[in-house]
C-alpha positions in Angstrom: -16.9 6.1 30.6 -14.8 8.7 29.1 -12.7 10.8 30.4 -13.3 14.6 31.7 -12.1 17.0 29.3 -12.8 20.3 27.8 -15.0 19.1 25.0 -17.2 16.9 27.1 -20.0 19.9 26.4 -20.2 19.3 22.9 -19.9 15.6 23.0 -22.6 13.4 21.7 -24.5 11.7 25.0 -23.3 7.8 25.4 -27.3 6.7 25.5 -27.5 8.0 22.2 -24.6 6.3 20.3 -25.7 3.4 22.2 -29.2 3.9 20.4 -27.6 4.5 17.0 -25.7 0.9 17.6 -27.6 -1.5 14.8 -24.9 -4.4 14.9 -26.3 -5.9 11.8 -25.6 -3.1 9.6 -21.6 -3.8 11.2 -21.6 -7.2 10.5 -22.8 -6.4 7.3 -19.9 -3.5 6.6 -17.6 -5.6 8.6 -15.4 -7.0 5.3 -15.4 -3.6 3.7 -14.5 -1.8 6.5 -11.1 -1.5 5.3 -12.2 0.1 1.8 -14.4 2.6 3.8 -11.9 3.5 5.6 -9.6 3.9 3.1 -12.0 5.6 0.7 -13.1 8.1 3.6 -9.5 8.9 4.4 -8.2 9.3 0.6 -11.3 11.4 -0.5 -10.7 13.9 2.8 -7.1 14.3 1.8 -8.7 15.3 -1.6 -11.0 17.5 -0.5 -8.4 19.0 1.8 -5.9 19.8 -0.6 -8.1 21.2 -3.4 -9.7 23.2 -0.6 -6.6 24.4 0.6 -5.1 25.5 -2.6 -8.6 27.3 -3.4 -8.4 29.5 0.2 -4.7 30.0 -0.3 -6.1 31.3 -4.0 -8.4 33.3 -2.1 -6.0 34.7 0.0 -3.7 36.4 -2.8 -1.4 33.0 -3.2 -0.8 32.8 -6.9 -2.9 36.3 -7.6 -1.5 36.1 -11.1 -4.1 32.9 -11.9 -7.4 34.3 -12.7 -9.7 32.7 -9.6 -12.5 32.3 -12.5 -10.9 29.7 -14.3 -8.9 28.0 -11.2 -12.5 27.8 -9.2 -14.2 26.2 -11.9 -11.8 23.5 -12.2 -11.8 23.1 -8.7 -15.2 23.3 -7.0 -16.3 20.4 -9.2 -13.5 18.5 -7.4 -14.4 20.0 -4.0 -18.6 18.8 -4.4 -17.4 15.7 -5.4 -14.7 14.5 -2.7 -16.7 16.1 0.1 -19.7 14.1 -0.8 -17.7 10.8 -0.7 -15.8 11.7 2.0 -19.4 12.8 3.8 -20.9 9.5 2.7 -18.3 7.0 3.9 -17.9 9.2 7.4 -21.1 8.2 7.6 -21.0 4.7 7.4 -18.0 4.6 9.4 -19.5 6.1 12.3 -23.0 3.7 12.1 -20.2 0.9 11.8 -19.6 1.3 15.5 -21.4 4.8 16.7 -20.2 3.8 19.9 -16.7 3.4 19.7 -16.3 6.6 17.5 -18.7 9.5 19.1 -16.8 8.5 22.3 -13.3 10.2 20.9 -12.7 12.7 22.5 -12.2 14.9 18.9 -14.8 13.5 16.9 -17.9 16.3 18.2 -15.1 19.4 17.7 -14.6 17.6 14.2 -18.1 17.7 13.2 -19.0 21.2 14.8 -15.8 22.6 12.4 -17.1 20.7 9.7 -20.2 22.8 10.0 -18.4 25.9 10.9 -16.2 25.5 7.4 -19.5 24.7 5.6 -21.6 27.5 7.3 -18.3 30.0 6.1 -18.7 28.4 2.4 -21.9 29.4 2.3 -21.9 32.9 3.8 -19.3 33.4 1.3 -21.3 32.3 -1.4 -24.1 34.7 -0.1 -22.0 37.5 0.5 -18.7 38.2 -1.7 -18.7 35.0 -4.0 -19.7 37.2 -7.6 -17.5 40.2 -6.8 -14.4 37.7 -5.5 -14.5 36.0 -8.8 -16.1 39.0 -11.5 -12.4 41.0 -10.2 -10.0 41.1 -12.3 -7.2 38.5 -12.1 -4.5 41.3 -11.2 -6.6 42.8 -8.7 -5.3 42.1 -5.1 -8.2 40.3 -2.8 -10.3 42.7 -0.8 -9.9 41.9 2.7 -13.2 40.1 3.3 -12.1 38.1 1.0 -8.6 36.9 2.2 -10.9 36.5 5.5 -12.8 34.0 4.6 -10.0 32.1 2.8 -7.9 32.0 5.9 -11.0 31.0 8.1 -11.7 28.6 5.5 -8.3 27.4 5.8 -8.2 27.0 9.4 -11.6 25.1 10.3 -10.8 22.3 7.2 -7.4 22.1 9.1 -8.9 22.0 12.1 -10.7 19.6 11.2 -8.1 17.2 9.6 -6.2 17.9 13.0 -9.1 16.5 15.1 -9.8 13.5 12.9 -5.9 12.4 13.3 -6.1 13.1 17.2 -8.9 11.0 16.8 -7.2 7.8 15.9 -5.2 7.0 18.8 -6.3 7.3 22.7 -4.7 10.3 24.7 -1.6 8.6 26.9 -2.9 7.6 30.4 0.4 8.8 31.8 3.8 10.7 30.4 7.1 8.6 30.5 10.4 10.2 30.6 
């Protein structure tokens, strides 16, 4: 058992990831697991940093660049490293559902996932034409530089919680 924390609302319920457990599917992945791993990590340091440069573009960084030409190189890049970081966080987890829904960051890092994907897409609904139809010297309206900097802060949120993720909170403080 776990212990009692703040998140233990949005964690995922022991009797399921004990359901999701299918232990030939991790003997199966068990000699890639390293490459999965690796693949998942290196793709979300991708992702992170082209989504980080497009908020901080969003946000009036760099306002000289016309957004037009900088978003379409980078949203191919963006599709493509999320999916493959998406895909191999998702073998990972069925590796041993278990072991990884029981971190204590791992439901806050998929509920920010959503949250940054939800914001993606309410910014494509709402602002995304205008944002990029400006004019490359025009300053960002201010819904605009919102959503960057919420952007910003649920993908690092979410990068926070997957590196809190990897090691078990101390039992007890030395000094």
């Amino acid at each position: 058992m776990a212990d009692p924390n703040a998140l233990d609302l949005i964690r995922i319920p022991s009797d399921v990831l004990v359901a999701l457990d299918w232990r030939p599917y991790h003997f199966a992945l068990q000699p890639y697991h390293y490459l999965v791993r690796l693949t998942h990590v290196v793709s979300m340091a991708a992702f992170f940093g082209g989504i980080a440069a497009l908020d901080l573009r969003l946000m009036g960084w760099r306002a000289t660049l016309p957004l037009r030409p900088f978003a379409d190189l980078v949203l191919p890049w963006l599709y493509v490293t999320f999916g493959i970081a998406m895909v191999s966080g998702i073998a990972l987890f069925f590796y041993d559902p278990v072991h990884v829904g029981s971190h204590a960051y791992f439901s806050l890092k998929l509920l920010l996932t959503v949250l940054g994907l939800f914001n993606a897409a309410l910014f494509r609904r709402s602002a995304y034409f205008a944002a990029f139809e400006a004019p490359a010297s025009a300053i960002p309206s201010a819904h605009v530089r919102l959503v960057g900097a919420v952007s910003l802060a649920l993908w690092t949120g979410v990068v926070i919680c997957a590196c809190l993720n990897v090691e078990a909170a101390p039992k007890l403080l030395l000094r």
